[in-house]
C-alpha positions in Angstrom: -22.7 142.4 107.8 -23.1 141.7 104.1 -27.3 142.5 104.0 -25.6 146.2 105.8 -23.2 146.5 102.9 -25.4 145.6 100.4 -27.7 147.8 101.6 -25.6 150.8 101.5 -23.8 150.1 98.0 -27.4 150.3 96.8 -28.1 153.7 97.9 -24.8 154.6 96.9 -25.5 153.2 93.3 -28.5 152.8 92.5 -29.7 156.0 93.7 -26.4 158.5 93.8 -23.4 157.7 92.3 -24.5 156.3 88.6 -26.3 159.5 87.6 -23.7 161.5 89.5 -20.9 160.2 87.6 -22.7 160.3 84.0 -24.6 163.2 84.0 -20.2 165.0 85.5 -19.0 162.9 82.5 -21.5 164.4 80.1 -20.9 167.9 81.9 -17.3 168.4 81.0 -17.2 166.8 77.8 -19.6 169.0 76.1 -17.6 172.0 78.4 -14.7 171.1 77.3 -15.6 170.9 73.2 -15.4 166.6 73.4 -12.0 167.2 74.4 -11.5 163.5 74.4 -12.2 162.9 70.8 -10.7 166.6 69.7 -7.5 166.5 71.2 -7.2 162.0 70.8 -4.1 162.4 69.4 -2.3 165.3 71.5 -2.4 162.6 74.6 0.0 160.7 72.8 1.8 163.2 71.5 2.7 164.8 74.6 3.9 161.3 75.3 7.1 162.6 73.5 8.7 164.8 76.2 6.9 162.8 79.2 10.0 161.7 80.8 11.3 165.0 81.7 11.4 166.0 85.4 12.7 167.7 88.0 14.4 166.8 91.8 10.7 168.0 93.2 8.5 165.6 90.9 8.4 162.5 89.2 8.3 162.3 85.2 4.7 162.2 83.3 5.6 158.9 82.0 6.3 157.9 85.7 3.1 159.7 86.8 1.0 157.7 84.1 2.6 154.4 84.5 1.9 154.8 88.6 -1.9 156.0 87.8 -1.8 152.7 84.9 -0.4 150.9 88.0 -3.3 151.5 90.4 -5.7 151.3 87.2 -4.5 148.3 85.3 -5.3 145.6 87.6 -8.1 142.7 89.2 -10.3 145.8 87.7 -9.2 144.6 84.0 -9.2 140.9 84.0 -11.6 139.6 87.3 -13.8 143.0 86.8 -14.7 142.5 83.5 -15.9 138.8 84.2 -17.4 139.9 87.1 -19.5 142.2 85.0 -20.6 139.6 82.3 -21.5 137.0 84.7 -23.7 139.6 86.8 -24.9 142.0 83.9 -24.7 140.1 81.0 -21.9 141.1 78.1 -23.9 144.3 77.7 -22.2 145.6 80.9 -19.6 145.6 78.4 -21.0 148.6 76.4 -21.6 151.0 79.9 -17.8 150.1 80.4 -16.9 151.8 77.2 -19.7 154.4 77.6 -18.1 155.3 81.5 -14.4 155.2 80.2 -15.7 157.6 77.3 -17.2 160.0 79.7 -14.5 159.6 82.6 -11.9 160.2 80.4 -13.2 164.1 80.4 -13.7 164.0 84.0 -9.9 162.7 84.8 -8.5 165.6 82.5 -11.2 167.9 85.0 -9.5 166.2 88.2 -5.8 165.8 87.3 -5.7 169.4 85.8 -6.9 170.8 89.3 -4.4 168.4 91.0 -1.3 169.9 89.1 -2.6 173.5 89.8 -3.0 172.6 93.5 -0.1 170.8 94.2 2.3 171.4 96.9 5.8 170.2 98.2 6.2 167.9 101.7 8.9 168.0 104.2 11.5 166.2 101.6 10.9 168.7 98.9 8.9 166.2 96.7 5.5 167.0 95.4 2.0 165.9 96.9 -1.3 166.8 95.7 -4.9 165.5 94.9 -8.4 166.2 95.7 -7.8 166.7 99.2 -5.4 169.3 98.6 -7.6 171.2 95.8 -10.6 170.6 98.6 -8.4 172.7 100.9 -6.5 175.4 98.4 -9.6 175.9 95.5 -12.7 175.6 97.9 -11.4 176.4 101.2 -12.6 173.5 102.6 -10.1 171.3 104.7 -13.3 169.4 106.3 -14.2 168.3 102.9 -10.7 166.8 101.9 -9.9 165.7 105.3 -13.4 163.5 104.5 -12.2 162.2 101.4 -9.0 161.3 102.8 -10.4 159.2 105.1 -12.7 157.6 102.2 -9.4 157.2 100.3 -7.3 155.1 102.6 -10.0 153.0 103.5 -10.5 152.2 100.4 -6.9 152.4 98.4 -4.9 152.2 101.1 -7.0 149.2 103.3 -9.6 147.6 100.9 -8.5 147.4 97.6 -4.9 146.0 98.6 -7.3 143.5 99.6 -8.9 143.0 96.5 -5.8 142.7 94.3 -4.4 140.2 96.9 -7.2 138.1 96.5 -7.3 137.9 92.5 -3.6 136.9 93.0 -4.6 134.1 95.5 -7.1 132.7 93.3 -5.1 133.2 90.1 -2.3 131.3 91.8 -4.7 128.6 93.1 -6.7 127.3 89.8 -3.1 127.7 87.6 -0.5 126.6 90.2 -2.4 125.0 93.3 -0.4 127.2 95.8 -1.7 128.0 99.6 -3.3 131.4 99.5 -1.2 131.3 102.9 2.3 131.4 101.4 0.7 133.8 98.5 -0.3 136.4 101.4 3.3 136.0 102.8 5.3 136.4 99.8 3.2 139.3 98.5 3.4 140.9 101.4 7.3 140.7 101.8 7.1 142.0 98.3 4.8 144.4 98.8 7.0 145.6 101.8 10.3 145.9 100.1 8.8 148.7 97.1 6.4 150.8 99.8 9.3 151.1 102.4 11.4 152.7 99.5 9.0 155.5 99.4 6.9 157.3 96.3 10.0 157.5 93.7 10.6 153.6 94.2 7.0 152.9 93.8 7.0 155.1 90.3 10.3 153.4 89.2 8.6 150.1 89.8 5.3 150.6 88.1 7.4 152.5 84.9 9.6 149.1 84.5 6.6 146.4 84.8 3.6 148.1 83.8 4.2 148.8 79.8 5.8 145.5 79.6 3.1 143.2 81.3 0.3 145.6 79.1 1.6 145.1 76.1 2.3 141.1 76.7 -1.4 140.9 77.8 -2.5 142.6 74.9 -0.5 140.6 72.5 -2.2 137.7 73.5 -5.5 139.3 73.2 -4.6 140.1 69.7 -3.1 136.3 69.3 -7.1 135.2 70.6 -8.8 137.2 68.2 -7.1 136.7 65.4 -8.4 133.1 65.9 -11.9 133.7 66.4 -12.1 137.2 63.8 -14.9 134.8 62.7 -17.0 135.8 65.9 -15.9 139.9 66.5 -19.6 140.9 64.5 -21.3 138.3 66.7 -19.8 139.8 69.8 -20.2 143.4 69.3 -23.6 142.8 67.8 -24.5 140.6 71.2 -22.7 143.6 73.4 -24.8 146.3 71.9 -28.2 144.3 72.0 -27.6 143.3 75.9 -26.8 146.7 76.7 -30.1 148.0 75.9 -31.9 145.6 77.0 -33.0 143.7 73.4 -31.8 140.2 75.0 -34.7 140.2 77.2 -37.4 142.2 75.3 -39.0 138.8 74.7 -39.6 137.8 77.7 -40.6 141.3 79.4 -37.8 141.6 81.6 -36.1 144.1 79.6 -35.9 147.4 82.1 -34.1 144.8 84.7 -31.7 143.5 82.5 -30.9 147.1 81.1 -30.5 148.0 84.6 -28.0 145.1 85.7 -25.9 146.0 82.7 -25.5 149.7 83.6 -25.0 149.1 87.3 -22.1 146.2 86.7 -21.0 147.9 83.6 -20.3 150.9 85.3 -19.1 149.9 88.8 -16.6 147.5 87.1 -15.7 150.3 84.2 -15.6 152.5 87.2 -13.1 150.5 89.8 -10.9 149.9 86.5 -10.6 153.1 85.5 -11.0 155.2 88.1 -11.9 158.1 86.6 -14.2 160.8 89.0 -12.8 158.3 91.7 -9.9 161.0 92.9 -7.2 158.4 93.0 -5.6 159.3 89.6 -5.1 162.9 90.9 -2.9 161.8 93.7 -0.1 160.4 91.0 -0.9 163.5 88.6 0.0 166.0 91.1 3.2 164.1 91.8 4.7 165.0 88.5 6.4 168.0 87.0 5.1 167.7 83.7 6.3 169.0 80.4 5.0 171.3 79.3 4.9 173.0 82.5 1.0 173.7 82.2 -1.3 171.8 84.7 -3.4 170.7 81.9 -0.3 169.1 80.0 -0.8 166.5 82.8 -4.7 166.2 82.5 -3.9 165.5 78.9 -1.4 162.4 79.8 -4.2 161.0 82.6 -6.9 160.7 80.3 -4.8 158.5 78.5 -4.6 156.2 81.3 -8.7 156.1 80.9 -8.2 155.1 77.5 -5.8 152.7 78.1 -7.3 151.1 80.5 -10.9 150.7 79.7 -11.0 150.8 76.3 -8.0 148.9 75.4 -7.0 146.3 78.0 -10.8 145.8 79.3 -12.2 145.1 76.1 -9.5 142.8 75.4 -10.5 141.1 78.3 -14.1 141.2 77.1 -13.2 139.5 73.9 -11.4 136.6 75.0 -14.1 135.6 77.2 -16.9 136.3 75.1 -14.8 135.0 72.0 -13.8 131.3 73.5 -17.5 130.0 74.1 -17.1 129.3 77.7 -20.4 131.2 78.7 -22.3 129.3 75.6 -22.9 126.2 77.3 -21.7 126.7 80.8 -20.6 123.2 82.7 -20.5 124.6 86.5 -20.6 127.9 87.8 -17.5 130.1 87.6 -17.1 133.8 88.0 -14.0 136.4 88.6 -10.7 135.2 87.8 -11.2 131.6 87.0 -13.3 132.9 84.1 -11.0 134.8 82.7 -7.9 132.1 82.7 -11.2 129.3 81.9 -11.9 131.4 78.6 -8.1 131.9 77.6 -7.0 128.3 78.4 -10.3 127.0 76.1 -8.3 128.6 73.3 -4.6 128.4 74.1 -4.5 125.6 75.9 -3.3 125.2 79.7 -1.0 127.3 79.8 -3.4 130.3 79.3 -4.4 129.5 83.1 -0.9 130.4 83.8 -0.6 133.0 82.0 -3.5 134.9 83.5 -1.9 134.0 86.5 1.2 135.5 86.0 -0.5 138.5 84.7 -2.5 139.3 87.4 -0.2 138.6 89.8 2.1 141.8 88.1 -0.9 143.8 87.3 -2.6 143.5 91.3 1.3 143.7 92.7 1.4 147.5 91.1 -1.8 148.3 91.9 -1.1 147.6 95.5 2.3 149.4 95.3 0.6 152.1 93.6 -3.0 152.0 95.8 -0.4 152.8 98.9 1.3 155.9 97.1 -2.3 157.7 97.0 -2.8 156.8 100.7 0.5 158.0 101.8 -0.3 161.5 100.1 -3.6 162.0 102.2 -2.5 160.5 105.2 0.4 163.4 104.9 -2.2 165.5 104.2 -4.1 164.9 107.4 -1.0 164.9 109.4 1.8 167.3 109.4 4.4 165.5 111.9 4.1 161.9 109.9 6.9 159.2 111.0 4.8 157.5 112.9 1.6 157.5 111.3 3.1 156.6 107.5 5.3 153.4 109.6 1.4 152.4 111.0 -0.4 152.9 107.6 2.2 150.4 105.8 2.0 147.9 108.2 -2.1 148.3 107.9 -1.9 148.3 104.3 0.2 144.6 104.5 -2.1 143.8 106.4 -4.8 143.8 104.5 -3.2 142.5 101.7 -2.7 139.4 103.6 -6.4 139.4 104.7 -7.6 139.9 101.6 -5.2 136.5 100.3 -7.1 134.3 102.5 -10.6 136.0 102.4 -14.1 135.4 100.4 -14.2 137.6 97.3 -18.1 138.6 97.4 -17.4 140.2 100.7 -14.0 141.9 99.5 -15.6 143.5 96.3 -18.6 144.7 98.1 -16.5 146.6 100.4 -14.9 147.8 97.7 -17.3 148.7 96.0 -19.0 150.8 99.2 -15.6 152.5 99.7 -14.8 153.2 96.0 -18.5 155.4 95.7 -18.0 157.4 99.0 -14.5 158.5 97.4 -15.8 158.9 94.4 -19.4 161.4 95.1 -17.1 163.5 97.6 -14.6 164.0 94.5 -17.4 164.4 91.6 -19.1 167.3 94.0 -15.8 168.6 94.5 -14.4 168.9 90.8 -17.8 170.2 89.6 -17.5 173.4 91.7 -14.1 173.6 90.7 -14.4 172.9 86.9 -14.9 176.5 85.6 -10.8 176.8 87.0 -10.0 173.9 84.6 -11.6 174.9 81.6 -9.5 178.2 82.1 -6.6 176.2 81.7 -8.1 174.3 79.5 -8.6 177.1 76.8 -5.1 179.2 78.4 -2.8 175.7 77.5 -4.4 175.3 73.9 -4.6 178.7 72.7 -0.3 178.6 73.1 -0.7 175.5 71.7 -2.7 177.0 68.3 0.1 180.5 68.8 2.6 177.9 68.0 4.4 177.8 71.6 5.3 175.6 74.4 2.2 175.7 76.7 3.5 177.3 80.3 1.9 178.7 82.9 2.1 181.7 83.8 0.8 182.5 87.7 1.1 186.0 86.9 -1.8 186.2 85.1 -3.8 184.5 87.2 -3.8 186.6 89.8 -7.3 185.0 91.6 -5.6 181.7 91.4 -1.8 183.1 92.8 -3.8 183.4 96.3 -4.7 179.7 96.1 -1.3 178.5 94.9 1.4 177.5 97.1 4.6 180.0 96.5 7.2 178.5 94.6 5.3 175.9 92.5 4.1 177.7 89.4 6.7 180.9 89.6 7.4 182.2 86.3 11.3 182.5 86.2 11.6 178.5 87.0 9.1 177.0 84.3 10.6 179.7 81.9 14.4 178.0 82.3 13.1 174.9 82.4 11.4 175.4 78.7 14.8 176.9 77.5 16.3 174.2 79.0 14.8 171.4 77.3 14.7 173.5 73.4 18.7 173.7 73.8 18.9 169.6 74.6 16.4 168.8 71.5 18.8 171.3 69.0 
């Protein structure tokens, strides 16, 4: 079983997905102008309005902090180990190079999900690359595909994989049975999914800013005692990424190669951008300004966040505390991580990792179940039944993945996560010219000096791919009006 799956995630990898996912990445940044680095500072400025919503939709805040949810996770802290251990620090560098690139491709993908949106049988709104599959390509085999791909993978396997950084995490700092960790996350677990997609956001919008910034605090704390190192480390990053490490010994294509692969699987399943998860919590929110790309803008900020702020925090503890200098036994995901933070703050850095990771993998899984709810709705209409099935598989699996092997677990993931993710990039890329209409439509208000708002009406070869009611003049007009009287 593992020779089949290793098989497969290396024609998946090695041969598809990594030139697949750069040369997209590449693709819409120079599209879009390097909207990424042009427009930096708008995605926190459009911060300032982002918890404004409607009955239909969550807020933008609550749409980022569920993406953050799903993103900030086992990706962030047993990922990046994960990737140093197998690819050498340079994987490091492909991370950053990945997140740079993705964070184009997730304003490509959440723009489209906005656009494409639609309401369910309570009124709320569901969306994602299923639904633009369906609506911008005509093309409900294709979504109906990646739906499949997508709660295999977020709503089976990687509940697996956060439940299993928790059980470890728990097990080095606190000695507990991976047993009673399965049961109690799973209770936990229970309680938030069975309250639906608005407790799930409300959840992920109280812990996720405030176990971020905590982590990154102590990041901050780490390096400030090893500032001594941070030339040494990037200097070590940047010579390992291409390969200079090994140049001696003639071994340098492999070891370039390692780096990339790990580096961008593990900058990949962090940040999920070109993934098509991120889109499912984009197209849940009514986003101010009403524009589709408003939201595109907020999403790549999740990217940034993610990858190149909590990830290379990550990165810098453990290549800062001298555990990998003269290795005593062989360690690797999690315990790596606390090993590296405990050489530095002492024992209780164990248990703070622990604690972290056990609220960073609780969202995720939380959040990972809100983007397989949306397709399983989108693959059937009459739902009670299968959403009751689809939660109990989803504990499931979290409990599985509590008492499982890891190797197994993140090869699965990482087989599932590429099949989402090529159906998606192929997907997006015959869609992008739509985006980088509203692209240029949002920013050219922006530069007239007015609130960006869409305006269906002159779109008239999008209004016949729309669903009625979602983008209708009248409404998003009010809503503006609305919102410029209550900041007078």
């Amino acid at each position: 079983m593992v020779e089949f799956i290793n098989y497969l995630n290396s024609v998946v990898w090695g041969s598809l997905l990594i030139y697949l996912l750069l040369g997209a990445g590449i693709y819409f940044t120079f599209r879009t102008g390097f909207i990424q680095i042009r427009h930096f500072s708008h995605m926190f400025g459009i911060l300032k309005n982002s918890n404004q919503t409607n009955k239909a939709g969550i807020s933008s805040f609550q749409a980022l902090c569920t993406s953050l949810a799903a993103r900030v996770g086992t990706g962030n802290l047993t990922g990046v180990a994960i990737a140093i251990t197998a690819g050498g620090p340079g994987a490091i560098f492909w991370m950053w190079v990945v997140a740079l690139l993705g964070m184009a491709t997730s304003f490509v993908e959440s723009t489209l999900a906005q656009l494409y949106k639609t309401k369910d049988d309570q009124g709320n709104y569901r969306g994602g690359p299923a639904y633009y599959m369906q609506k911008g390509l005509n093309l409900r085999w294709m979504g109906v595909l990646f739906s499949i791909f997508l709660i295999i993978a977020f709503g089976l396997v990687f509940n697996a994989v956060q439940a299993n950084s928790i059980a470890q995490a728990t097990a080095v700092a606190f000695d507990f049975n991976p047993l009673y960790v399965g049961i109690a996350l799973v209770i936990m677990s229970g309680i938030v999914i069975f309250g639906g997609l608005k407790s799930i956001a409300k959840v992920a919008e109280l812990v996720v800013p405030v176990m971020a910034l905590a982590y990154l605090i102590l990041a901050f704390w780490v390096v400030g005692h090893h500032v001594e190192r941070l030339p040494e480390i990037f200097t070590l990053i940047i010579r390992n990424a291409f390969g200079l490490q090994e140049a001696a010994g003639g071994a340098i294509g492999y070891g370039i190669g390692q780096a990339m692969t790990q580096g961008i699987q593990r900058g990949l399943f962090s940040n999920e951008a070109g993934m098509g998860s991120a889109p499912n919590a984009a197209a849940s929110a009514a986003p101010y300004p009403p524009h589709p790309a408003s939201q595109g803008y907020v999403q790549m900020l999740g990217v940034f966040m993610d990858t190149i702020v909590i990830c290379s925090a990550t990165a810098i503890i453990i290549l800062s505390s001298g555990v990998l200098d003269n290795p005593t036994e062989k360690v690797n995901g999690i315990e790596l991580t606390q090993l590296a933070l405990s050489s530095v703050v002492g024992g209780w850095g164990a248990t703070f990792v622990a604690v972290a990771i056990f609220f960073f993998a609780f969202t995720s899984i939380i959040a990972n179940y809100a983007y397989a709810e949306s397709n399983m709705i989108f693959l059937e209409n009459n739902h009670t039944t299968s959403l009751f099935l689809l939660r109990l598989a989803a504990l499931g699996m979290v409990m599985f993945g509590a008492l499982a092997e890891m190797p197994l677990i993140w090869k699965m993931a990482d087989l599932s996560m590429g099949l989402m993710a090529i159906t998606n990039l192929i997907a997006i890329l015959l869609l992008s010219g739509i985006a980088f209409k509203l692209a240029k439509d949002y920013n050219l208000q922006r530069k007239a000096g007015k609130i960006p708002t869409f305006d269906i009406e002159q779109h008239p070869e999008l209004k016949i791919q729309v669903e009625e009611g979602i983008w209708e003049k009248e409404q998003l007009k009010q809503w503006v009006s609305k919102k410029a009287i209550q900041e007078s």
